[in-house]
C-alpha positions in Angstrom: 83.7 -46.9 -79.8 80.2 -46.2 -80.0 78.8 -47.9 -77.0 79.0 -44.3 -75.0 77.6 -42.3 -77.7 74.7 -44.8 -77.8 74.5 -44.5 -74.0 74.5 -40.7 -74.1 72.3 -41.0 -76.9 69.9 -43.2 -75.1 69.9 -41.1 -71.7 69.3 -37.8 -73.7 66.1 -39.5 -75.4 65.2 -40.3 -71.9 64.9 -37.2 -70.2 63.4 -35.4 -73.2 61.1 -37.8 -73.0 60.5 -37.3 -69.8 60.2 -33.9 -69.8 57.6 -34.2 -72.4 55.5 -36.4 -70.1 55.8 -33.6 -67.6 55.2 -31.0 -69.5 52.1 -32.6 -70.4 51.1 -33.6 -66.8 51.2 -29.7 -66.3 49.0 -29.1 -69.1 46.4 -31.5 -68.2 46.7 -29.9 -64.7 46.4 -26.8 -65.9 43.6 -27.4 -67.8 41.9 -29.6 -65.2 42.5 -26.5 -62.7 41.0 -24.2 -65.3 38.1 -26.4 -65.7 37.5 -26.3 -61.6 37.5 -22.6 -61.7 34.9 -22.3 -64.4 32.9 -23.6 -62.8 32.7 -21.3 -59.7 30.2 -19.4 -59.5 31.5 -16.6 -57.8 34.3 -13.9 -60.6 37.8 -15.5 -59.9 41.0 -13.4 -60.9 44.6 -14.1 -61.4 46.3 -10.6 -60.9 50.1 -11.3 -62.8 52.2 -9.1 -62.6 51.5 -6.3 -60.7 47.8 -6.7 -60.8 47.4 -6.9 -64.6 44.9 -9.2 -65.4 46.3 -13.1 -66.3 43.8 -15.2 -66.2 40.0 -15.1 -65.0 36.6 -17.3 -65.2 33.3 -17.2 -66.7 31.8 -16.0 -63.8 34.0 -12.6 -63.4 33.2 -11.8 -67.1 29.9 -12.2 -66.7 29.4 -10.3 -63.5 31.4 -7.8 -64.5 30.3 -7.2 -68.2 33.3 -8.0 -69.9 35.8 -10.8 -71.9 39.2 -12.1 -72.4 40.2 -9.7 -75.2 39.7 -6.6 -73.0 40.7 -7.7 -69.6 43.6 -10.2 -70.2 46.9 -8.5 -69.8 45.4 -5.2 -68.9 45.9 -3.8 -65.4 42.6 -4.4 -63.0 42.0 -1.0 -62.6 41.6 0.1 -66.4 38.7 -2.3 -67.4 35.4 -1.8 -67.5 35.9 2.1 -67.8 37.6 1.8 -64.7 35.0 0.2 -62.8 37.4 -0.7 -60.0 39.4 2.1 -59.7 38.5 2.3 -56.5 41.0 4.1 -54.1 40.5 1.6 -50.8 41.1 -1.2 -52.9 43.8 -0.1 -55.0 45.1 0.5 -51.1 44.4 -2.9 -50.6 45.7 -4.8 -53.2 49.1 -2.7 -52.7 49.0 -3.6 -49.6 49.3 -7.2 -50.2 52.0 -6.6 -52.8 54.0 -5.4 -50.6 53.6 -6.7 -46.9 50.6 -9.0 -46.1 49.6 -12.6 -47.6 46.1 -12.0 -48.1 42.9 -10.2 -47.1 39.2 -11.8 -46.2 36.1 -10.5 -46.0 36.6 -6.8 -46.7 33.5 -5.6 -47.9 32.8 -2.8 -50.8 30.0 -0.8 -51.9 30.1 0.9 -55.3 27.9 2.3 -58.1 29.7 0.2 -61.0 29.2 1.9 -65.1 28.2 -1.4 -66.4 26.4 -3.4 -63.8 24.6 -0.6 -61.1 25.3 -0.4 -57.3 26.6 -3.7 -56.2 28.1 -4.7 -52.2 31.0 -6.5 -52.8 32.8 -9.2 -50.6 36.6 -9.3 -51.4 39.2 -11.8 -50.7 42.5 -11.9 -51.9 45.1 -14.6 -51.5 49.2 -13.9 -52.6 50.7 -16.6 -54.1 54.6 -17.2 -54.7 55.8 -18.5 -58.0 58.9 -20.1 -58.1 61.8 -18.1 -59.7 60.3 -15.2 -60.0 60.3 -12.0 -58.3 56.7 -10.9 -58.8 54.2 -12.7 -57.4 50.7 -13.6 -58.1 47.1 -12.7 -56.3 44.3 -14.4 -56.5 41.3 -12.5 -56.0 37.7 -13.4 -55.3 35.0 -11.5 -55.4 31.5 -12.2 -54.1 28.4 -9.8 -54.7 26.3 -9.7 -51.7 23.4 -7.1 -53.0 20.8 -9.0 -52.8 21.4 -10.1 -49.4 22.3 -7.0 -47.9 18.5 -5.3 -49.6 17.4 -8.7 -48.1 18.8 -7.7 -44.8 17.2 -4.4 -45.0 14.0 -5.6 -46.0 13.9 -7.1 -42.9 15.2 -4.8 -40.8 12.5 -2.8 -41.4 9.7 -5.3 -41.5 11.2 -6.0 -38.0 10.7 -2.2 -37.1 7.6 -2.0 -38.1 6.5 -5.2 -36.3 7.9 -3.2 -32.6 6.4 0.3 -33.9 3.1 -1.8 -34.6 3.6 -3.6 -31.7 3.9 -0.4 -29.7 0.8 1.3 -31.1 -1.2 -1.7 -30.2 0.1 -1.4 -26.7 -1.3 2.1 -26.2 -4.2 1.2 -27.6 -5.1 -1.2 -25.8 -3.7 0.9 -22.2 -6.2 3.5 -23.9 -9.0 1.0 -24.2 -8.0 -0.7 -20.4 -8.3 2.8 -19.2 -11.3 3.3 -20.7 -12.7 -0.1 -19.3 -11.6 0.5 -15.6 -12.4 4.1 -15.5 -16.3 3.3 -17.1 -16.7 0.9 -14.3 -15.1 3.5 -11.4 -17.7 6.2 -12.7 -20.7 3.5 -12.9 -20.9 3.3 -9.5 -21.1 6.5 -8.1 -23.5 7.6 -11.2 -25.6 5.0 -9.9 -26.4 6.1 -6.4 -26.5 9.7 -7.5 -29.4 8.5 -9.6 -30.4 6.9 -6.7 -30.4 10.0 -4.3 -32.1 11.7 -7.2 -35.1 9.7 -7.1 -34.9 9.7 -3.2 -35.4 13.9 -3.5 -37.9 13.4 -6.2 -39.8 11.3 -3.7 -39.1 13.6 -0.5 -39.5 16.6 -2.4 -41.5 16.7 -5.2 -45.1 16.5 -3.9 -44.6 19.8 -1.7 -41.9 21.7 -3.9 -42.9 24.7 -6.0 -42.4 24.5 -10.0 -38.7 25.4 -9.9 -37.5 22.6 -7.5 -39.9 20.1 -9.2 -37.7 21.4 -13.4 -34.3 21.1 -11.4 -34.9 17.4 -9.6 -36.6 16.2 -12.9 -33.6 17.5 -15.1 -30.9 16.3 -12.6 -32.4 12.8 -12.7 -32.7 13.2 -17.0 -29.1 14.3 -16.4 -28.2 10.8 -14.4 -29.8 8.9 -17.5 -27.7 10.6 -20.1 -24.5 9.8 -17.3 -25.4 6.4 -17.1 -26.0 5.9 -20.8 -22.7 7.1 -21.9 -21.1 4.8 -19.0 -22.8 1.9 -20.7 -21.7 2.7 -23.9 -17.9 2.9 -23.0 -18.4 -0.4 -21.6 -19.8 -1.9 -24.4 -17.0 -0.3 -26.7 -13.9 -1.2 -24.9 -15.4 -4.6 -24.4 -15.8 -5.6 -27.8 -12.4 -3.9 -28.4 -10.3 -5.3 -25.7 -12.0 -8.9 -25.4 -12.5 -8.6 -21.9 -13.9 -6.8 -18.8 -12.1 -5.5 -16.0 -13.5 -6.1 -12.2 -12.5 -3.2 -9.8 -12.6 -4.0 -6.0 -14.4 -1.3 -4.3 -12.3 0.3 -0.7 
């Protein structure tokens, strides 16, 4: 007579017993999986239910200058004076609660109260629990600040390399102007001077006092010319590192 109430006896013992070995598989699990996300470095948060905070790591209170006993079980939006009430996300997040899965690499610029102007990157994942109705979101959030000044920085180191760039160019057109057009002028200036000193020659002995001041003044004249020519050179070859040949017509 007691053979089947050992039995049932025996097979209830079992399955409790087995239900205590899985119920602490899950909590190892859980705790393994908790471990795992500490150790991100990038803020992690369960939203359950309805975006009220369940669960989130080390790194999302840190970032976001907070702890457990103010964010856990209040709503995402209401912590951190409100530091994400921020009307595209809330947009977002609704979104997903409703009709999409998830969202990646939606981007966000704020001036957050506790932690300054920070570029966000968001992505959000939906996850279905079984047997219940609400379902959970896992959001992650990675701050990009630094990169994006970073990006900046360069941007404009890379502007002023082409605006440098550019004013070099024109200088050195100025100074290759400057080169060729010294050279164009020398030669002309040179048989002016020439012809100058021809007059002198012709002229000179026989011409009256007037002749004599204008051919001496037009050949001091040519000196001066030929001086400043010779300067120009000089300049725009030290400045431009090289000489320019012109091929006479």
């Amino acid at each position: 007579v007691t053979y089947p109430i050992m039995a049932t006896s025996i097979k209830k013992n079992g399955i409790e017993k087995r239900k205590s070995e899985r119920i602490y598989e899950l909590k190892n699990a859980l705790a393994y999986a908790k471990a795992i996300v500490n150790t991100i470095r990038e803020p992690l948060v369960v939203l359950y239910p309805k975006l009220t905070i369940s669960s989130a790591n080390k790194a999302f209170y840190k970032t976001f200058k907070t702890d457990a006993e103010e964010a856990i079980g209040r709503h995402l939006y209401e912590i951190g004076n409100k530091q994400f009430d921020i009307p595209l996300l809330k947009k977002l997040l609704e979104e997903i609660l409703s009709k999409k899965r998830k969202f990646n690499d939606f981007e966000i610029e704020n001036n957050f109260i506790s932690i300054g102007h920070k570029v966000l990157i968001l992505n959000a994942q939906k996850l279905k629990i079984a047997g219940k109705d609400d379902q959970m979101i896992l959001l992650a959030i990675e701050d990009i600040t630094e990169r994006r000044l970073l990006e900046k920085k360069v941007e404009v180191e890379k502007n002023t390399v082409v605006e440098q760039k550019h004013s070099l160019d024109l200088a050195q057109q100025k100074v290759d102007f400057i080169t060729i057009t010294s050279h164009e002028l020398k030669t002309p200036a040179t048989c002016i001077k020439a012809y100058t000193q021809l007059l002198q020659m012709e002229f000179a002995p026989n011409a009256n006092a007037e002749t004599k001041a204008l051919l001496t003044n037009m050949n001091a004249q040519m000196d001066n010319l030929t001086h400043l020519i010779d300067n120009l050179l000089e300049t725009t070859e030290i400045k431009g590192g090289k000489l320019y040949a012109i091929n006479q017509v």
